[in-house]
C-alpha positions as CSV (number, residue, x, y, z in Angstrom):
1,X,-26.4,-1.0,-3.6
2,X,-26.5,-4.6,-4.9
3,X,-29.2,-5.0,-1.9
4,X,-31.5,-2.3,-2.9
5,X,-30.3,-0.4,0.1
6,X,-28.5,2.6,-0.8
7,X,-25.5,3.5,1.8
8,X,-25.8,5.9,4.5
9,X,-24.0,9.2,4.1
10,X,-22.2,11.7,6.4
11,X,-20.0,14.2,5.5
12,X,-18.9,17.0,7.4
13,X,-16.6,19.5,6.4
14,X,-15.4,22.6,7.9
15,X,-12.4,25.3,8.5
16,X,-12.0,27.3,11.5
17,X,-10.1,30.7,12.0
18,X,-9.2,32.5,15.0
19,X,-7.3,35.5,16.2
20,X,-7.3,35.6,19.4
21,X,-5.5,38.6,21.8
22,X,-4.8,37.8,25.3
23,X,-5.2,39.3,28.2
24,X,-2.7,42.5,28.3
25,X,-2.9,45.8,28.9
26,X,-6.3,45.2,30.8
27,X,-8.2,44.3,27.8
28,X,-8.7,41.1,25.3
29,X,-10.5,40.3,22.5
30,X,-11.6,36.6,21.3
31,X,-12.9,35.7,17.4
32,X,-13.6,32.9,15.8
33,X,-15.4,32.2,12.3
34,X,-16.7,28.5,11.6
35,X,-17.2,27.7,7.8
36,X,-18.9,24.4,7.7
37,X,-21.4,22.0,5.6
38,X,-22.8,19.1,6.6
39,X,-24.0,16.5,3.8
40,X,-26.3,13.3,3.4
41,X,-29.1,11.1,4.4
42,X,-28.0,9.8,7.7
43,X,-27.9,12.2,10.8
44,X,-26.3,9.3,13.0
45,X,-27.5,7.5,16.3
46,X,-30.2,10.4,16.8
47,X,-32.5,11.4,13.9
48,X,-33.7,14.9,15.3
49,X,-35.0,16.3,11.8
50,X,-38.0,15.3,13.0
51,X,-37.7,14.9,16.5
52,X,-37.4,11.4,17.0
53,X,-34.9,10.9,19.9
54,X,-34.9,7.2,20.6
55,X,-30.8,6.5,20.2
56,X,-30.4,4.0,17.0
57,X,-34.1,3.4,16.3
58,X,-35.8,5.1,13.1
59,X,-37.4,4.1,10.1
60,X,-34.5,5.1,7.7
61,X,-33.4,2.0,5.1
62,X,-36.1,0.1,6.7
63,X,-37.5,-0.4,3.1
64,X,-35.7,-0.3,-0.6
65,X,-36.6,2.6,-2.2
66,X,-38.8,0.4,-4.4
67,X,-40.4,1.0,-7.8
68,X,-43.1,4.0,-6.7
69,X,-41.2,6.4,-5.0
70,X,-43.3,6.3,-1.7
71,X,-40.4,7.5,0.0
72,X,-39.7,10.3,-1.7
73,X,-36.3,11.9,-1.4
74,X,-35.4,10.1,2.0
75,X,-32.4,8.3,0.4
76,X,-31.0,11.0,-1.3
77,X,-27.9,13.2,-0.3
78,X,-28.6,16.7,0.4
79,X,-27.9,19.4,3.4
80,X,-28.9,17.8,6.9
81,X,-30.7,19.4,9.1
82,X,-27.8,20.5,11.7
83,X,-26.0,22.1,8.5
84,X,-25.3,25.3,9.4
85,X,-22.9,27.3,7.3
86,X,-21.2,29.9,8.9
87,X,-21.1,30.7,13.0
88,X,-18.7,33.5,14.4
89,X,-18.4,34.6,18.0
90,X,-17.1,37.5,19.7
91,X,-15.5,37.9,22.8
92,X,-14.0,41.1,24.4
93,X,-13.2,41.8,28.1
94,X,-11.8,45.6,29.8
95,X,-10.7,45.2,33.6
96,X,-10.4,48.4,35.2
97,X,-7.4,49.3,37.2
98,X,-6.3,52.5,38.9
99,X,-3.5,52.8,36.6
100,X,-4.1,55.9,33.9
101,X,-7.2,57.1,35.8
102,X,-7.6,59.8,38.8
103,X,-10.6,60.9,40.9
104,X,-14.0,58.9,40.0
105,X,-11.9,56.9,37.5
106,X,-9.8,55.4,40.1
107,X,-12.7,54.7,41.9
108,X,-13.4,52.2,38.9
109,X,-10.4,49.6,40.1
110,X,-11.8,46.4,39.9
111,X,-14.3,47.0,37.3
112,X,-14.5,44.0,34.6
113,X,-17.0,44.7,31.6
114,X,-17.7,42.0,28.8
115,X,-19.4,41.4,25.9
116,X,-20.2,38.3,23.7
117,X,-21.6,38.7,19.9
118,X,-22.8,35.7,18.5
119,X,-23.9,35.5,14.5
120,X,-25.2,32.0,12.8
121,X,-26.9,31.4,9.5
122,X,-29.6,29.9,9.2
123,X,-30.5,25.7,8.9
124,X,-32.3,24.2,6.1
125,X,-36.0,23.9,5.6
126,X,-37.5,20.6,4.7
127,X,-41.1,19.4,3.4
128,X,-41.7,16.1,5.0
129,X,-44.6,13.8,4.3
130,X,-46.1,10.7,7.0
131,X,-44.4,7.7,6.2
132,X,-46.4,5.2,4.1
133,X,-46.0,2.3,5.9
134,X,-45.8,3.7,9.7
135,X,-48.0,6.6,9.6
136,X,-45.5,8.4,11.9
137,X,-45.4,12.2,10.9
138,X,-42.2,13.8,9.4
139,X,-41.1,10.6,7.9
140,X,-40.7,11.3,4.1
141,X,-38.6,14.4,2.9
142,X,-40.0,15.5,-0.7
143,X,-38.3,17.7,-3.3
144,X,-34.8,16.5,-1.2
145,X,-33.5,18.4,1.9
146,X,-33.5,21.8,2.3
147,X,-36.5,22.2,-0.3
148,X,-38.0,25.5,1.3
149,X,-34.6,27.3,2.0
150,X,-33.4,28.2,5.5
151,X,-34.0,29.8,8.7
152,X,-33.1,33.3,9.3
153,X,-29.7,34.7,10.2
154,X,-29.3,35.6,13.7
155,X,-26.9,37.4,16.1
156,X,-26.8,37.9,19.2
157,X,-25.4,40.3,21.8
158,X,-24.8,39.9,25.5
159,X,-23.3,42.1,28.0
160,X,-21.2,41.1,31.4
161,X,-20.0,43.7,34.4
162,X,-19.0,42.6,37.9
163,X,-17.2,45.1,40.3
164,X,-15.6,43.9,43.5
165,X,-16.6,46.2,47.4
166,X,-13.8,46.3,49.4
167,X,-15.4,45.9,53.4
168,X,-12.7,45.1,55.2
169,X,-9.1,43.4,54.5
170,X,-10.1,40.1,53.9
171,X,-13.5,40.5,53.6
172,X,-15.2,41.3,49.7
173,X,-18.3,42.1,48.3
174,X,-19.0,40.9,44.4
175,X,-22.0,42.2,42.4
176,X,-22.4,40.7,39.3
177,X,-25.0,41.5,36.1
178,X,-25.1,39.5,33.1
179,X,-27.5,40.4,30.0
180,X,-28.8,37.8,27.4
181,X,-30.1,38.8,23.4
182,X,-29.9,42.4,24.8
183,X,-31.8,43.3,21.7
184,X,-34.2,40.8,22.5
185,X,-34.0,39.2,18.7
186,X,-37.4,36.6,18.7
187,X,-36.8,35.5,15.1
188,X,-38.1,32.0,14.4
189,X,-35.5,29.7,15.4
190,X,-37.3,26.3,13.4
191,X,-40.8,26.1,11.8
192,X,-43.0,23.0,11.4
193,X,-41.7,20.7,8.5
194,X,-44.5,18.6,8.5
195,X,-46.6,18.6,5.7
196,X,-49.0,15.6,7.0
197,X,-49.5,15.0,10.3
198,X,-50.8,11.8,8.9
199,X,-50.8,9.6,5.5
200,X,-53.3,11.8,2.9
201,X,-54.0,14.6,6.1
202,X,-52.7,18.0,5.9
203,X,-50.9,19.6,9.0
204,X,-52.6,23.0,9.2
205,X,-49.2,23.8,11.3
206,X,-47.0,23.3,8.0
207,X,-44.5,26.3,7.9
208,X,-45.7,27.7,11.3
209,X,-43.0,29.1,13.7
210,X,-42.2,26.6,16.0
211,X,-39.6,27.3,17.9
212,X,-38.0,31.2,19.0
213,X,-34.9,32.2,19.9
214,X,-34.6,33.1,23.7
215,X,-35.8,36.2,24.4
216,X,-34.2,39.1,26.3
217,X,-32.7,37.8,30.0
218,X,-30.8,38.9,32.8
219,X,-29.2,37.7,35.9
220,X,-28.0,39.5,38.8
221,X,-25.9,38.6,41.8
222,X,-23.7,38.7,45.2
223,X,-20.6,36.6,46.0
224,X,-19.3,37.0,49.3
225,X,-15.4,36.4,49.9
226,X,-13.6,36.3,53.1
């Protein structure tokens, strides 16, 4: 710092575990459990805390930190805004063949049925003030990163079948459903960190939910093979 400028700061670590189990015997199963943290005051090329997307172009070390802290807590280390601590994900799959079933069971061959289970913690919550100099909203993070906590914890579930029709010998009929957030989970996915929306004006939005989770969706379909 014998500029004034402090250094920027990433630091990412994380350890990964996964059992997996093949596909055998009709069936597998897929797990994997991400334990991670994310650290410092520089996101990188993009600074998406507060939704600036212009690649290499914001306002952080612009300025010294100076003598009346005008810009807060921007300089100082602390959970970035992607820090997300743990994410695990599930993956299973059952094909059905017209081995160890009779009568309606057999008329199962060809049956696949999936499911996915997806769980993530939640991402810190910041208070950011305008920037004293720009004016630009969501400049100035006060009381250091991840003041107000984190998001919610969410999971969720989604369900895959596809079963093949059998017209003819070389012709096939596919019909395929796929299910999204089958519990239909809306929990907030980010609220609105901005405490001003300018210098000395208060954002009446401040803590409002600002973006949801993806509700409940579905897709179905037809392949044709030949």
């Amino acid at each position: 710092m014998s500029d004034g400028f402090p250094d920027p700061v990433h630091i990412y670590r994380a350890v990964e575990i996964e059992l997996n189990k093949r596909f055998y015997n009709n069936w597998q199963l897929l797990f994997n459990w991400r334990i991670a943290s994310l650290r410092g005051n520089f996101e990188g090329h993009f600074r998406n805390d507060n939704g600036q997307t212009d690649p290499a172009i914001s306002s952080l070390f612009d300025f010294t930190e100076g003598e009346f802290g005008l810009l807060g807590d921007q300089n100082a280390v602390g959970p970035l805004n992607t820090d997300r601590r743990h994410v695990a994900n599930i993956y299973g799959s059952y094909a059905f063949s017209e081995k160890g079933f009779r009568g309606f069971g057999g008329s199962l061959k060809g049956l696949n049925l999936g499911v996915g289970l997806r769980m993530e913690s939640g991402v810190p919550v910041s208070e950011f003030l305008a920037h004293p100099l720009y004016n630009n909203a969501g400049e100035v993070p006060v009381g250091g990163r991840g003041k107000l906590g984190r998001t919610l914890f969410f999971a969720r579930l989604d369900l895959h079948a596809d079963y093949p029709w059998q017209i003819s010998e070389r012709m096939k009929l596919n019909f395929i459903a796929s299910f999204f957030n089958v519990t239909n989970s809306r929990k907030v996915r980010l609220p609105d960190q901005f405490r001003e929306s300018f210098v000395g004006q208060l954002n009446p939005d401040f803590l409002q939910p600002q973006v949801f989770q993806l509700p409940f969706g579905m897709r179905l379909g037809m392949s044709l093979q030949w």
